[in-house]
C-alpha positions as CSV (number, residue, x, y, z in Angstrom):
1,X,90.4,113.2,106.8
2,X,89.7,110.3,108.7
3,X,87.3,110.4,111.2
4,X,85.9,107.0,113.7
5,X,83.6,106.2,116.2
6,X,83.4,104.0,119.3
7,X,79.5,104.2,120.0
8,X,78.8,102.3,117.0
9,X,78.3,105.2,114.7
10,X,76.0,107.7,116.8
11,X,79.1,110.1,117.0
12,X,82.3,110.8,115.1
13,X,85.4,112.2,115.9
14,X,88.4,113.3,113.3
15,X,91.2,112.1,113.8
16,X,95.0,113.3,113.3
17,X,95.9,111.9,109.6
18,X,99.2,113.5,109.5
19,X,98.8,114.0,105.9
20,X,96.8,116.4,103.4
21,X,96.8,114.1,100.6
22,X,93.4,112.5,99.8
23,X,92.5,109.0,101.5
24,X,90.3,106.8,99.2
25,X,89.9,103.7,101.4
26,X,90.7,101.9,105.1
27,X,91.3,98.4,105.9
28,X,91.0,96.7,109.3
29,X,92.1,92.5,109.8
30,X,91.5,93.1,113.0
31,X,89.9,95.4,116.1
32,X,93.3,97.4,116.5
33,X,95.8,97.0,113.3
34,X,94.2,99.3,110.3
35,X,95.6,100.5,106.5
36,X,94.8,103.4,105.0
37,X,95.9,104.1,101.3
38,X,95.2,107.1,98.9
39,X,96.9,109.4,96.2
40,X,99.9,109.6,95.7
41,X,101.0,105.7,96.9
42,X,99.6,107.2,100.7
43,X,99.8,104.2,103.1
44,X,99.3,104.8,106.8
45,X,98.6,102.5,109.6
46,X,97.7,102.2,113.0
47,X,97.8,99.9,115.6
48,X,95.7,101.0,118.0
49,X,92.1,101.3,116.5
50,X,92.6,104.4,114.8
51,X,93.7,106.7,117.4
52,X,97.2,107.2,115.9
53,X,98.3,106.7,112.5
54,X,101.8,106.6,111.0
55,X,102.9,107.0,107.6
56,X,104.1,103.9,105.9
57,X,107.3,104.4,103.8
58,X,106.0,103.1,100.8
59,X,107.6,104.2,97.5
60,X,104.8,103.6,95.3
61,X,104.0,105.9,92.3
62,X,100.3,105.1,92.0
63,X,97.3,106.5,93.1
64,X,95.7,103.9,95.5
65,X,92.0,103.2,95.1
66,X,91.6,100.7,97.3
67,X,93.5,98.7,100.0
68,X,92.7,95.0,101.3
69,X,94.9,93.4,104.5
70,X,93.6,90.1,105.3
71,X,96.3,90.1,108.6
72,X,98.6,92.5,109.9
73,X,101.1,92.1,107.5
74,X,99.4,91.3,103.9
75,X,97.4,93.3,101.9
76,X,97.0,94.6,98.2
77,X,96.3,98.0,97.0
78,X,94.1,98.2,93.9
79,X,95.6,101.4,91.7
80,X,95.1,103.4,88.7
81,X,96.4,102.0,85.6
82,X,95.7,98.3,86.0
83,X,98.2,98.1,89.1
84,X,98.0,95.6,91.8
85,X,100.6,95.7,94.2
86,X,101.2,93.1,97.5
87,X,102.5,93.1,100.4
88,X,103.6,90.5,103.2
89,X,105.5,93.2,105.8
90,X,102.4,95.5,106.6
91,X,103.5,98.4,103.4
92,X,107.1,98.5,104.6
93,X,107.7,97.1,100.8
94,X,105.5,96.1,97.8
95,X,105.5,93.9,94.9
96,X,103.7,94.8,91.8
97,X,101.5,92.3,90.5
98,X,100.8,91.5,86.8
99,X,96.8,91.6,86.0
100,X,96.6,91.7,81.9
101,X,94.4,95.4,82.4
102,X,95.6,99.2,81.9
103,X,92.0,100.1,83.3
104,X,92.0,102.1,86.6
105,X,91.1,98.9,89.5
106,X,88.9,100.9,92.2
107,X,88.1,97.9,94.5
108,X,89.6,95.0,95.8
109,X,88.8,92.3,98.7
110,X,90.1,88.9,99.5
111,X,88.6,86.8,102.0
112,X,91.2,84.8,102.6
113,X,95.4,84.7,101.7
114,X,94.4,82.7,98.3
115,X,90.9,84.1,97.5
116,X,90.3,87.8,96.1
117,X,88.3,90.4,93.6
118,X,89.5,93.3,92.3
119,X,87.0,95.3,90.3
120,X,87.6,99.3,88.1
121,X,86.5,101.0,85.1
122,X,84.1,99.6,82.2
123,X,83.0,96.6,84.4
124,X,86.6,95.0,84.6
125,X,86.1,92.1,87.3
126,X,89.2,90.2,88.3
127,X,90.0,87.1,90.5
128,X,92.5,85.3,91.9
129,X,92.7,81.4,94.0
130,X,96.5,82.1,94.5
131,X,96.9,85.3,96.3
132,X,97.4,87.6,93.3
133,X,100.3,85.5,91.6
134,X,97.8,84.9,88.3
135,X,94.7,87.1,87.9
136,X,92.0,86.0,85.4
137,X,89.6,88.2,84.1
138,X,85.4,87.8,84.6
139,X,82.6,88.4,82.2
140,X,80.8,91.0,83.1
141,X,76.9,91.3,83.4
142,X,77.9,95.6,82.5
143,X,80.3,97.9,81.1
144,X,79.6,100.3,83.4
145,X,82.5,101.5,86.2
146,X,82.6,99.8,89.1
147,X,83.8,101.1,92.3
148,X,83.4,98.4,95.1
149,X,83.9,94.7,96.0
150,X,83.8,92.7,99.1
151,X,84.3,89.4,99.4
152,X,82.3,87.3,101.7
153,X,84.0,83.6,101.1
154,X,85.2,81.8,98.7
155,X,82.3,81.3,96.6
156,X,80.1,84.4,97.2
157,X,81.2,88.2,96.9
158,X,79.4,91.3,95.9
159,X,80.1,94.1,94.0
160,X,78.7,97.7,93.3
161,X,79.2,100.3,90.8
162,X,77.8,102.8,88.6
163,X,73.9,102.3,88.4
164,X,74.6,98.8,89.1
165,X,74.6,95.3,92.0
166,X,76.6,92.3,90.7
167,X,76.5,89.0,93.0
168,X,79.5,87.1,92.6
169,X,78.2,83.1,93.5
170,X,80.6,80.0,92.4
171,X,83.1,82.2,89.6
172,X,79.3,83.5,88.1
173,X,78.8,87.0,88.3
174,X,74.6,88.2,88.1
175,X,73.1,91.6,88.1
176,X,71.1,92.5,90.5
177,X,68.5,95.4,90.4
178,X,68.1,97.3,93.4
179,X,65.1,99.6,93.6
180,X,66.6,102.7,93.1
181,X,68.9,101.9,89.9
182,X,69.9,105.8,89.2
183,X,72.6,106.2,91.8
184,X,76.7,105.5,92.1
185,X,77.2,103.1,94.1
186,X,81.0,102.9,96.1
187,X,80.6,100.9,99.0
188,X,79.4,97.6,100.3
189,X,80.1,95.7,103.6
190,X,79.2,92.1,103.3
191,X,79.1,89.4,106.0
192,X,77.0,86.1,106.8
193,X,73.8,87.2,108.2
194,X,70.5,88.8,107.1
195,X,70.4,92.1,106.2
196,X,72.6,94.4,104.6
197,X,73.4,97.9,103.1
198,X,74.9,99.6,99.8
199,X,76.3,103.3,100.3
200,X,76.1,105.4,97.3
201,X,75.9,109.3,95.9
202,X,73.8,112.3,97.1
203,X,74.0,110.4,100.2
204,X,71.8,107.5,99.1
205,X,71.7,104.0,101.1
206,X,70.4,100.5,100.0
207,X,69.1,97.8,101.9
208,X,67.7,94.3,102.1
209,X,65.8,92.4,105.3
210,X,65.4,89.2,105.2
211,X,64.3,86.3,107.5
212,X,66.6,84.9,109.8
213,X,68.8,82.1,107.7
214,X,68.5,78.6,109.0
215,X,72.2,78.2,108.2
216,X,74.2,81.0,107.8
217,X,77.3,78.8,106.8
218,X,75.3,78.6,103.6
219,X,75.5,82.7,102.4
220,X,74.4,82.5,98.9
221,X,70.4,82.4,99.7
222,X,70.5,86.2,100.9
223,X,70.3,89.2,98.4
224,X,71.7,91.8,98.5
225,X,74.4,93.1,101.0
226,X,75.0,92.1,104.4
227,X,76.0,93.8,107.8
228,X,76.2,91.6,111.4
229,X,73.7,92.2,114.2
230,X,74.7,94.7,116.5
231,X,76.6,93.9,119.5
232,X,74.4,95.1,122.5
C-alpha cells in the first residue's frame, strides 16, 4: 500500500502500487522523482509525485529495509543480511557493497553522494565519507535493534530504535532519553530547524520544541528530531 497526500497530511489517498508484495520504505530527492523498496528486492519509482509508479527491474535477492536516493539516479538499499547495495541509474542495476556485518541493516540515509549511516539489529551503526565504497563500523551507546537513521549533514544525524534516541554529532554517537522510553521507535525525519518528531508503535509520536535558533547553519544545538515549518 502506498497511500499520499497533497494537503499536507489532513487527507490521504491510496494509491495504485502495482504490486502485493510488502513496501518497507520511500525515498523522495526531489518534489516529483520518488523510490520505493520492500521484500523481495521490490523497487518502484515514480516520477510524477506519487501518482504513478512503475516497477523497477531490479534483480536483487534481498529483502529491502530501507532505500536512500540523494538524486534521481543514486541511491542505496539497506537489506537483510548485512547487504548494502548502490546504484547510479535510478534501480535499473545495482552493485553490492561490502560492510564487514551479517546483521539485518533496517536504516540508511546519506545527506550527500559521500556522506551516509546505515543502522540494523543489536545496535550496528555504520558510516561512510566515500559513498559506500569503505563502511566503518560505530560504537554503539546500545545493543538494542535499531530501525531508523536520517542524516541531517555531515556532522549531525539521528537515529531511533528499540526503546532508544541516538544523536549522531562529529563521528560520536550519544543516547538520548526521550520521555516515553518503552516504545519502538521506526521513523525519524530530521531537518535544520526547531522542532521535531519520532514515529513509533501502538501509534506513539515524540516531539521536541525549542526556541527559534539564531543560526540554523549550526544544527547540533537542537535535541531531538527536526521537521521544517509549514509552508502556508
Amino acid at each position: 500500500t502506498i497511500v499520499r497526500s497533497s494537503d499536507y497530511g489532513v487527507t490521504w489517498n491510496t494509491m495504485s502500487s502495482g504490486t502485493t508484495k510488502n513496501i518497507r520504505s520511500l525515498s523522495f530527492p526531489d518534489d516529483m522523482n520518488g523510490f520505493a523498496a520492500g521484500d523481495s528486492g521490490l523497487v518502484l519509482k515514480t516520477t510524477n509525485g506519487g501518482l504513478k509508479w512503475t516497477n523497477v527491474s531490479v534483480s536483487v535477492p534481498y529483502m529491502i529495509n530501507s532505500v536512500c536516493f540523494v538524486n534521481t539516479t543514486t541511491g542505496w538499499f539497506a537489506c537483510n543480511g548485512g547487504k548494502i547495495l548502490k546504484t547510479t541509474n535510478a534501480g535499473l542495476t545495482v552493485d553490492t557493497l561490502t560492510t564487514g556485518t551479517t546483521k539485518n541493516l533496517r536504516g540508511i540515509s546519506f545527506n550527500s553522494l559521500t556522506r551516509g549511516t546505515a543502522v540494523g539489529d543489536d545496535g550496528i551503526v555504520l558510516m561512510t565519507k566515500n559513498g559506500g565504497t569503505t563502511w566503518s563500523s560505530m560504537t554503539s551507546p546500545s545493543g538494542k535493534d535499531l530501525r531508523g537513521v536520517h542524516r541531517v549533514g555531515n556532522t549531525l544525524a539521528y537515529i531511533v530504535g528499540d526503546s532508544i534516541i541516538i544523536r549522531e554529532n562529529d563521528d560520536a554517537l550519544t543516547k538520548i532519553n526521550p520521555a516515553d522510553s518503552n516504545h519502538v521507535w521506526y521513523s525519524v525525519d530530521p531537518s535544520p530547524y526547531i522542532s521535531g518528531v519520532a514515529v513509533g508503535s501502538t501509534g506513539t509520536m515524540i516531539s521536541v520544541n525549542t526556541v527559534v535558533c539564531d543560526n540554523c547553519e549550526r544544527k547540533g544545538n537542537h535535541d531531538l528530531l527536526f521537521i521544517p515549518p509549514s509552508e502556508d
